[in-house]
C-alpha positions, 0 to 999 in steps of 0.5 A, spaced: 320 157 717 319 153 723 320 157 730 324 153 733 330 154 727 335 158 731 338 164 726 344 168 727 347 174 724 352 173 718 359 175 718 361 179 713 355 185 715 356 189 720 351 195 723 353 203 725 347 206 730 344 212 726 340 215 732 335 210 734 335 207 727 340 203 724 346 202 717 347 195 716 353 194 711 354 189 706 361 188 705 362 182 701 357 187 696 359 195 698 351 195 700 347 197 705 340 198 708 337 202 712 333 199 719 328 202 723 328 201 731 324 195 731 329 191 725 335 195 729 333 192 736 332 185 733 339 185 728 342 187 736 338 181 739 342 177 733 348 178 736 347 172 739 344 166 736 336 166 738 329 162 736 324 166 734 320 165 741 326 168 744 327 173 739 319 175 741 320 174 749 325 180 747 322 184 743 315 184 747 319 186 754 322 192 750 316 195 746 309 195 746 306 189 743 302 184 744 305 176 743 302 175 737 302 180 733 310 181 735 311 173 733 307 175 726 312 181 724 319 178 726 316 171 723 316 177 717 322 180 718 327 173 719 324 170 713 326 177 709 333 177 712 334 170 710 331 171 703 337 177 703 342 172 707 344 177 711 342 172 716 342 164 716 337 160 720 338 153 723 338 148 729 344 149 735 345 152 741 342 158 742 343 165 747 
């Protein structure tokens, strides 16, 4: 998907902290997954529309990873998200 898509949570998933990890309810479905700490700080980013550079900005200020490997990885991520609808990517306003 092209970065400059902005992606936002959709509705009717809503997440619980468990630990450092992270349970994303789907309601709709009666179905959750599971999210480690790295998918767990992105779902949090995505409290508020963002582009992937602004999901990575993020991302490289929290944890320890270098600029492109981080941009490869939440490229992965959003696309999985996406494919799963628990996210939509489109254009307007961002964060």
């Amino acid at each position: 998907m092209p970065e400059e898509h902005v992606y936002r949570r959709r509705p009717e998933f809503v997440a619980a902290n468990v630990g450092d990890e992270m349970a994303v309810l789907d309601l709709a479905h009666g179905t959750y997954l599971g999210f480690n700490t790295t998918a767990a700080q992105v779902w949090r980013l995505l409290s508020e529309p963002r582009t992937l550079e602004g999901l990575c900005q993020a991302m490289t200020r929290d944890f320890d990873v270098d600029a492109e490997r981080c941009r490869r990885e939440i490229a992965e991520l959003l696309d999985k998200l996406v494919a799963d609808g628990m996210i939509e990517a489109g254009d307007g306003p961002v964060a």
